[in-house]
N, C-alpha and C positions, 0 to 999 in steps of 0.2 A: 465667272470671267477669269481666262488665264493671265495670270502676269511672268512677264522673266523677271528672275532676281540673279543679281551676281553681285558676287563678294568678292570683295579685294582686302587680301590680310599681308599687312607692311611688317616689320617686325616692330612697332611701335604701338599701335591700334590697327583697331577691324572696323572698317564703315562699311555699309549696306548700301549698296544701289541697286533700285528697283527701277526695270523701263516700263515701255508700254503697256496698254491692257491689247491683245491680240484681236479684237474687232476691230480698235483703231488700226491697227499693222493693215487689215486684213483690206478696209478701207482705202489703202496710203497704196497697196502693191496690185488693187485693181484697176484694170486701165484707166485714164484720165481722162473725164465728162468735165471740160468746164461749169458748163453751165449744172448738170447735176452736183456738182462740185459744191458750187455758190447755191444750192438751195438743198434739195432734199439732205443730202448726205449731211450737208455740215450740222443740219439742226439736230440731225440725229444723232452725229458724233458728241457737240456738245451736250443735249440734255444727256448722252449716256456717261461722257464724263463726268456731269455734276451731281449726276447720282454716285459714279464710281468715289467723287471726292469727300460726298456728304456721308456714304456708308465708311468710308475711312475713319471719319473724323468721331463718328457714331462707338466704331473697335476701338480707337483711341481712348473715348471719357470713359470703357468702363474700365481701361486698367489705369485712370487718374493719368497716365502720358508715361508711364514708366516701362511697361515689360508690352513691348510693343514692336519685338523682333517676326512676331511670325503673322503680323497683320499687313495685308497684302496693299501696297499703296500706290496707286494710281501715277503714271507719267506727268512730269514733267513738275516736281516737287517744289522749284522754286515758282512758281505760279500760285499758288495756296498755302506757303512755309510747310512744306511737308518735316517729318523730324528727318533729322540725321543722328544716328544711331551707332554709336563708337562702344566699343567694348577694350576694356583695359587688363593687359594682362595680365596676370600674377607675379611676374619678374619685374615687374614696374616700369613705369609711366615715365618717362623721360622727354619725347618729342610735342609736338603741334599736336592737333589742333586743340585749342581752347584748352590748356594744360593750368596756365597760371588763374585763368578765371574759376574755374571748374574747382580747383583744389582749397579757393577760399571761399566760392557762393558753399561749398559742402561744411567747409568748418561754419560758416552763419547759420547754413540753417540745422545744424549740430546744435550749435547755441541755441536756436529759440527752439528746439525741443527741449535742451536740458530745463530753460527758462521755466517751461509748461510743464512739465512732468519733476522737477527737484532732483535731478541724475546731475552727474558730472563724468559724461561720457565722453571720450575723447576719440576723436579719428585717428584710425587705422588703415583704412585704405580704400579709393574709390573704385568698384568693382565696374559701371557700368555707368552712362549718361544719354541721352536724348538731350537734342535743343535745335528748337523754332527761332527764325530769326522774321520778324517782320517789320516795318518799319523802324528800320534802323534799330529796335531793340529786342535782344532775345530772351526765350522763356527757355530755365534747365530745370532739367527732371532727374533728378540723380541717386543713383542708388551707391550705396556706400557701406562700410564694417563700422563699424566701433565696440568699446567697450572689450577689446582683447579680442576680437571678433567675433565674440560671441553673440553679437548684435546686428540683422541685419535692415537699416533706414531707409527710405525713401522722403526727399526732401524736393522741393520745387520752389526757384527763386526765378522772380520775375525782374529783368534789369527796365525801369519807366523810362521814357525816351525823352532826354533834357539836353541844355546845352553840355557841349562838352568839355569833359575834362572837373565833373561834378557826379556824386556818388547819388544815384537814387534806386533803390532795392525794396522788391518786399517778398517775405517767403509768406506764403500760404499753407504750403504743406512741411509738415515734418513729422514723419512717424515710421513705427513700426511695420518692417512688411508683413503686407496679408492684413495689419488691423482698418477697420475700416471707420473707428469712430473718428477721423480728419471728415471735416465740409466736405464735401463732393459736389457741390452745386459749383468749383474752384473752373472756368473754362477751360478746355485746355486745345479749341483751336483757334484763339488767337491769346497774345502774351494781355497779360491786367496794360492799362494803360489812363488808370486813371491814379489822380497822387491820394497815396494812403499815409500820408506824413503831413503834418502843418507846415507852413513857411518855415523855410531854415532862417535861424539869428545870423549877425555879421559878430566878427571879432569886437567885442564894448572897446570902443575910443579911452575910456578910463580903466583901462582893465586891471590896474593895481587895486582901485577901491570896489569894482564890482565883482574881480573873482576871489577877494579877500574874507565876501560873504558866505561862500561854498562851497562846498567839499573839498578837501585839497588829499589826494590821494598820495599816500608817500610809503620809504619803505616797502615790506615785507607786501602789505597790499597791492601795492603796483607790479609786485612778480606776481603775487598768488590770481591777480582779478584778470585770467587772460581776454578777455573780452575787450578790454581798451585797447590792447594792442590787435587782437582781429578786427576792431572799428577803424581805428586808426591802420592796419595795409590795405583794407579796403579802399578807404579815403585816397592813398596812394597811387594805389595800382589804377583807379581811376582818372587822377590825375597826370599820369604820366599815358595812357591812352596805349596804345601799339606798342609801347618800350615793356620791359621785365626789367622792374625795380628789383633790386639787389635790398633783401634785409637781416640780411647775416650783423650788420652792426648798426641794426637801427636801434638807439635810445631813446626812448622818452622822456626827456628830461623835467615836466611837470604834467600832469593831468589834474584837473578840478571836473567835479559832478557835481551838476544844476538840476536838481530832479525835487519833486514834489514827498516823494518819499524818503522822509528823511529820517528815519529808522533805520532805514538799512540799504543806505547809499550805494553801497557796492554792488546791491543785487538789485537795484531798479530798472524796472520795465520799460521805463518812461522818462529820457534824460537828454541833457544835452553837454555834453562833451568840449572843453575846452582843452588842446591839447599844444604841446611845444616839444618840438622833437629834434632829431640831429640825426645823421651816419646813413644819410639815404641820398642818391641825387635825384631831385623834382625839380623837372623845367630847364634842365641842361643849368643849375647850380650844383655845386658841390656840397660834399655828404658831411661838409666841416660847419655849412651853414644852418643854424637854427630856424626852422619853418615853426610855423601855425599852424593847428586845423580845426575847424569846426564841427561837429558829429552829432546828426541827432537823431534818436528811437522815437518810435512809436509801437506798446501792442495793445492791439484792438483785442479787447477779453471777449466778445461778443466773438467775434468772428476767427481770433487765434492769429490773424495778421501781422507780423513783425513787420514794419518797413523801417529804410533809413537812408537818411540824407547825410550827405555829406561832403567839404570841400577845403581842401588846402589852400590858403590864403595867397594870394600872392605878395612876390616879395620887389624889394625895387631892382634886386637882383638879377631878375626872371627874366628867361628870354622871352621876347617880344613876340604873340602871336601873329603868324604873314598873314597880309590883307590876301585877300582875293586876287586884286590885278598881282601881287607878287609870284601869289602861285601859277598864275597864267603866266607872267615873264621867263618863270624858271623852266616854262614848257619849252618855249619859244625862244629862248638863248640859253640853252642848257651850257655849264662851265666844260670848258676844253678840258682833260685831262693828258696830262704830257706821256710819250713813250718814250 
């Protein structure tokens, strides 16, 4: 089956667009049979696209969703979340789309590779990403450098679809390209959407005498352990939703670890994060006011699963989320602006 593809290259990124399969065309520019129309043709059209869509999804799981440039993908993409398929230059990344998400889902699942394997690998640069968006939540496949670039990863983080303006993630994949010992049973034509994390805690009411019991991270620790601070701008970047938080002067100003493991706090798998922070605006308050936020891991050793939950507290500060009927008034008597 022929398809057209045509690429369009911005000087920012390169996405793919793929159109029709040319029987559909071929169907669409023969003359017009009503009634053949509403019966034979159409049955045929569709079982022949659901075969086109289910042979896609088929080239897709054996390269895990990642190098999935030259696999031919069937018309009309957003009907079945086809990927879209951005390529990043070597001069670097600077514009849309999915810039701010994409640069921290690659630093997590960075993290839960190092977690799994005892590396302290650091990002270098994102060469390449895929991502599915389907009910309201997307699955990224991302290829990426680290380690001086001597290293080339493949990582997969799936965002679980919850109220908004709350962090919930899990990577599945993080590995080496080409290795193949990652699950592969991971789906990858539609996003996980079941929660692989337990209920998130609220901030404790007595938090002087209950986080007095726990880890209290200070010092030299709190620069060297960067993972609270990739926990905590996730938390962030989620709760500010469509905005790009600024964290050129985010402080931490206390972190405490709640973890089972208590040997070696800094490096637990398994934790919950009580954080206090400053030098960031959330929620249209200012970067002078001290926020809360609450963070928690989970990895499933069975299955290699990192997920995480998480949510910035709100303050009395905070602007007010608009009801529904407000956002319909704002449609309906949009404010004059003067000339």
């Amino acid at each position: 089956m022929a398809i057209w593809k045509f690429i369009r290259v911005t000087s920012q990124y390169k996405v793919v667009f793929q159109s029709r399969p040319k029987s559909v065309r071929r169907n669409i520019e023969a003359p017009f049979d009503e009634e053949k129309m509403m019966s034979w043709n159409r049955v045929e059209e569709d079982e022949e696209y659901n075969r086109a869509v289910n042979h896609y999804w088929r080239q897709v799981a054996l390269t895990d969703g990642f190098d999935v440039e030259g696999i031919k993908q069937p018309p009309h993409p957003l009907n079945y979340g086809g990927m879209i398929c951005i390529t990043v230059p070597e001069e670097g990344w600077w514009g849309p789309p999915f810039r701010r998400e994409v640069t921290l889902y690659a630093r997590f699942g960075l993290h839960r590779f190092n977690m799994k394997e005892g590396t302290k690998w650091e990002l270098d640069n994102i060469i390449k990403f895929n991502v599915r968006t389907r009910n309201l939540a997307s699955t990224f496949f991302i290829t990426l450098a680290a380690d001086r670039r001597r290293q080339i990863l493949q990582v997969r983080v799936d965002e679980i679809k919850n109220g908004s303006g709350r962090l919930d993630l899990v990577c599945s994949i993080a590995k080496v390209k080409g290795d193949r010992g990652e699950p592969t049973n991971v789906p990858t034509e539609h996003p996980l959407d079941f929660p692989c994390c337990s209920p998130m805690p609220s901030w404790p009411l007595d938090d002087d005498d209950y986080l007095q019991g726990l880890y209290l991270v200070e010092g030299s620790d709190l620069l060297d352990t960067h993972w609270i601070r990739l926990y905590l701008e996730l938390a962030i970047e989620r709760a500010e939703n469509n905005d790009d938080p600024d964290f050129s002067n985010l402080v931490i100003v206390k972190a405490v670890i709640d973890t089972a493991e208590k040997e070696a706090p800094l490096n637990a798998k398994n934790s919950i994060l009580y954080i206090v922070f400053k030098g960031v605006v959330v929620r249209g308050v200012g970067a002078d006011v001290e926020r809360k936020a609450v963070i928690k891991t989970d990895f499933n050793e069975q299955t290699g699963f990192l997920s995480i939950k998480g949510v910035v507290c709100r303050g009395p500060q905070d602007k007010r989320p608009r009801t529904f009927e407000e956002v319909i008034r704002s449609f309906r008597h949009p404010k004059r602006v003067a000339v």
